[in-house]
N, C-alpha and C positions, 0 to 999 in steps of 0.2 A: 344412262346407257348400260347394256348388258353384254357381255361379252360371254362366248365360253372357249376355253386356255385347251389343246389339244396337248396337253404334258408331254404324253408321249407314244408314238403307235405301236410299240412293243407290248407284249401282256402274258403272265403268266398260266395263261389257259389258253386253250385252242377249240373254243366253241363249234360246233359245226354249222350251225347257222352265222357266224359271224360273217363282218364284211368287211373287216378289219383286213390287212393285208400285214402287219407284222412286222414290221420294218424297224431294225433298230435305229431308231432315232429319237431322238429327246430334245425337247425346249431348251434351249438355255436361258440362263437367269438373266442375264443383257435381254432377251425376247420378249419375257413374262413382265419384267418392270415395265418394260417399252407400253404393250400393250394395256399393265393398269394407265399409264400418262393417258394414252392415250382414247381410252375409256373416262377418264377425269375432264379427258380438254374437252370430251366430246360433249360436255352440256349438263348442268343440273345439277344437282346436290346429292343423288345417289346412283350407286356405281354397282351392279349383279356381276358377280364373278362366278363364273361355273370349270371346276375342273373337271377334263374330262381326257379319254383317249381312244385305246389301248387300256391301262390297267394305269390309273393317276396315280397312286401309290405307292407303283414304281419309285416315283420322284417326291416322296412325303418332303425332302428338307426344303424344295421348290417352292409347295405348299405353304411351310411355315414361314418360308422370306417373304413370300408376295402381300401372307398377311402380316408382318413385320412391318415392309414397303409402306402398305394401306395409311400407315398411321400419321405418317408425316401430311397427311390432308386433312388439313384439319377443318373442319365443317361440313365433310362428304360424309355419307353414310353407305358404309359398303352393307350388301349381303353374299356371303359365299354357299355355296352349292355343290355338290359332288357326286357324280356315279362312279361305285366300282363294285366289283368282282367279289369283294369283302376278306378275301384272304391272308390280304397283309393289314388288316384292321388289330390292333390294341389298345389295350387298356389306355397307356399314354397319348397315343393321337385320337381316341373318344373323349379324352379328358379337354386336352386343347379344341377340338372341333365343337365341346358344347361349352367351354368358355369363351369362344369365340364367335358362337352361334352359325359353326356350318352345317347345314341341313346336310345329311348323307343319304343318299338310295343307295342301297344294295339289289344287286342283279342275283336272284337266285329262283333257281325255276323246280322250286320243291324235288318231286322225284323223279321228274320227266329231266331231273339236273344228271343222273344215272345214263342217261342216255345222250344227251349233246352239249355237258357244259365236263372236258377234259381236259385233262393235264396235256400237257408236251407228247408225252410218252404215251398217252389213250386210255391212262385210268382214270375213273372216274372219280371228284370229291366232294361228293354230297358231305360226309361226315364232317368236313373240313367247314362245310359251309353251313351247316346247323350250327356247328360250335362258334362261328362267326358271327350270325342271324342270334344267337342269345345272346353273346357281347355288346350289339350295337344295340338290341331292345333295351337292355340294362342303361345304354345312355342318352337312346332316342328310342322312347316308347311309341310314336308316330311315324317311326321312319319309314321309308317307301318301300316297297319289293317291287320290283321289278323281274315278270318272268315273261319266258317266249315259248310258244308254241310249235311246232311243227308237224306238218301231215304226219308224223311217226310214230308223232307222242300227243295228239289229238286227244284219245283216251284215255292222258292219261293228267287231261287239265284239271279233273274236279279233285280227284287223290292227294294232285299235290300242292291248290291251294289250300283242303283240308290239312294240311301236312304243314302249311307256313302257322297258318291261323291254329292250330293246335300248340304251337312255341309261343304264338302270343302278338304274332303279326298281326295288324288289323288294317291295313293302307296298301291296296294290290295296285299294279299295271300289268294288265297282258299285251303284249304285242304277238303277232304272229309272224315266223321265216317269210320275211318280205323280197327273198332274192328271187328273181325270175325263173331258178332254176329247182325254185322250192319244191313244185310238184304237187300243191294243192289242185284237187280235184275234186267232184260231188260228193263221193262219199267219204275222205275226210272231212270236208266240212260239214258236214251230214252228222259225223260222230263230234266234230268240235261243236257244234250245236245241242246238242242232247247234252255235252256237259257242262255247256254254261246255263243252260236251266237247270240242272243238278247244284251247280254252283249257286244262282239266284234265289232255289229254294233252301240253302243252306244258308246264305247273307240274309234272308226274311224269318229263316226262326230262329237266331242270333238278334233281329230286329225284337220280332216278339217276348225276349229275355231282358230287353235293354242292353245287349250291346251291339255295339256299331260296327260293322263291318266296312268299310271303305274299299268297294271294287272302281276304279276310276272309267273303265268304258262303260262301265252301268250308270256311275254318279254321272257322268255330260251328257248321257243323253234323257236321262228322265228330269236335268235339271234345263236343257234345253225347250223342253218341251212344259215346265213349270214355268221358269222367268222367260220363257217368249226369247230366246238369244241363241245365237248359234255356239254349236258346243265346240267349236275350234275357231280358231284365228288366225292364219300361216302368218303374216307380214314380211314376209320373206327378205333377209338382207333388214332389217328396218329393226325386228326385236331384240336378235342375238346373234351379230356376226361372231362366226368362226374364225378363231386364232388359231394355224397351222402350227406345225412346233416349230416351222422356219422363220414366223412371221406372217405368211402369208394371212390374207382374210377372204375370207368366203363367207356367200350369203348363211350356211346351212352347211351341218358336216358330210350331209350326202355329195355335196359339189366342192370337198378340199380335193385339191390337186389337180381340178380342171380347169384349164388356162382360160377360157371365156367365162367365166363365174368367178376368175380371182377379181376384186373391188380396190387391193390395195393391201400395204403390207404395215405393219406397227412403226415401220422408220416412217413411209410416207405417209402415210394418213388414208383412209379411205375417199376413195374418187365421188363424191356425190352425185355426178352423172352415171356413172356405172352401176351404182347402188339403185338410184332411181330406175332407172332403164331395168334391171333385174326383178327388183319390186313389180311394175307396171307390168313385163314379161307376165310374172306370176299371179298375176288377176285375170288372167283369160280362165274363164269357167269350162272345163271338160263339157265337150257336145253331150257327150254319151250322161250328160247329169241332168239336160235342159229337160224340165217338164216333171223332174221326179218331186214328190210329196215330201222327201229324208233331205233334202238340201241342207237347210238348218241342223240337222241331226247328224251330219257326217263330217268327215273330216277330207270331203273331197277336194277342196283348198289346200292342203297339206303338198306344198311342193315340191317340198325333197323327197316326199313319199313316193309319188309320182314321181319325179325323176329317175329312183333308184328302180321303179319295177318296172318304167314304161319305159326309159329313156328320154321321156315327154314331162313337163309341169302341169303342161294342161291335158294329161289322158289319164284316168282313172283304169287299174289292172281289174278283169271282173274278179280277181282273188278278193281285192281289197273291196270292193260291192260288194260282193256277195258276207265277207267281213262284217261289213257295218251293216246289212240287212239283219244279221242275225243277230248283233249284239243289240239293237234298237228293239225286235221282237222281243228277246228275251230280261232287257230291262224293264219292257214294259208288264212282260206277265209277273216280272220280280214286286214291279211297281204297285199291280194291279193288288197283287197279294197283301202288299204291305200296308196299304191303305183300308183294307176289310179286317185287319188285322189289329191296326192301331193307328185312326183317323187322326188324331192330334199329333203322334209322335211324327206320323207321316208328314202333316201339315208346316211343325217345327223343321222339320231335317228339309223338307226338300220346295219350301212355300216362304216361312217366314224367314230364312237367315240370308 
């Protein structure tokens, strides 16, 4: 069983994309035990722990009891997991996080970070978050980046994953301002397209050098469309329920706090009729999908994405179409490239592994 822990909804930045709402409130330690038990009772021999929020970090000594707790199970094999902000990242908690083998992402969105990832106060701390993104390389040379996009800063995506991958990043995620009130239109995504081919042809002549770049909306869909598989999977409620920091559980962190999607809480245990019935909800295929050719190649399955931008599971926003039409074009001209370029390496990376 897989759980992810909502530490805490507080955070020490005030993104402008965010959907966070800021709320000081925090997990308590009676909550977080509660939920390893019952991630343990729930079945199996290993246990995914994912911290997440707000800013987890906030609550690092949290962190270090749960996996303290972990130990008394003897025969379970935990893995832990964690997104943050990287701000409160040190030396000390890299050192425990890779004797302990927790995988960290860091959320930093290169120099378009100048623009929607600020303090309290409205300054901005890119500087803060370079000097972070070389600490965590130094302990997790694979670790994730995680950046977002918005209509604003559209222009300004290829600069600034040049800008990660220049410190020595090699493991991207872009997500794009998925709020309703985002404000994508033709011609930002017009200009976000032109730079993710900018981007694609910079990931294929780093291919042609022998190193790797890992863009992850590029790698599911060219490997979708290699091993014959759909490049997403929601399972909504069934993968990774969400742990509220009250206890509550929710299928997905897009539906914590909404009373028809709460499943149950760490005292009681999750309802397996409610869970079910949420899951099945979430296999109705968006109309607006039936007949397209990208089915396989999209993440139109994706329920809490859908939820958050339609207020629907099953309606796809045409942001998020038009989204995935572009990153599938331009994977594949990355793709096309790479394979005129060096047919064996192609074949190893994205055929035989």
């Amino acid at each position: 069983m897989n759980i992810s822990l909502i530490l805490t909804r507080q955070c020490n930045l005030r993104c402008k994309y965010c959907f966070e709402t800021h709320e000081n409130a925090f997990m308590s330690e009676e909550t977080a035990l509660k939920a390893i038990d019952m991630a343990v009772n729930g079945g199996g021999r290993h246990v995914g722990v994912s911290f997440f929020g707000g800013e987890p970090l906030l609550c690092k000594g949290l962190i270090y009891r749960c996996v303290e707790y972990s130990k008394r199970f003897a025969g379970v094999r935990f893995s832990w997991n964690m997104t943050t902000n990287g701000l409160l990242l040190d030396g000390e908690f890299l050192e425990f996080a890779r004797d302990e083998n927790i995988d960290v992402a860091m959320s930093h969105d290169g120099l378009m970070s100048r623009v929607n990832r600020l303090y309290p106060g409205g300054n901005d701390c890119l500087a803060l978050l370079d000097e972070k993104l070389r600490l965590l390389l130094q302990y997790r040379p694979e670790a994730f980046i995680m950046a977002t996009a918005t209509p604003g800063t559209a222009g300004m995506v290829y600069d600034s994953l040049e800008h990660l991958t220049d410190m020595g990043a090699r493991r991207f995620n872009l997500a794009i301002d998925s709020r309703p009130c985002a404000g994508w239109d033709d011609d930002s995504m017009d200009i976000l397209s032109g730079q993710l081919g900018l981007l694609g042809d910079m990931i294929c002549e780093y291919f042609t050098r022998g190193r790797d770049i890992y863009f992850n909306p590029f790698e599911e869909k060219i490997l979708a469309l290699t091993k014959d598989r759909p490049c997403h999977v929601c399972r909504l409620g069934m993968r990774k329920p969400y742990v509220d920091w009250d206890g509550s559980v929710y299928p997905c962190i897009q539906f914590g706090g909404v009373a028809e999607y709460r499943m149950g809480s760490v005292g009681e245990g999750i309802d397996p009729v409610k869970r079910e019935s949420i899951y099945r909800a979430s296999l109705r295929k968006p109309s607006f999908c039936e007949g397209c050719a990208h089915q396989k190649r999209c993440v139109n399955d994706c329920a809490c994405l859908n939820y958050q931008q339609c207020g629907d599971m099953s309606q796809v926003s045409g942001e998020e179409c038009r989204y995935q039409r572009i990153l599938i074009t331009r994977a594949d001209e990355m793709a096309r490239k790479m394979l005129l370029a060096d047919e064996n390496r192609f074949i190893d990376r994205y055929i035989k592994t």
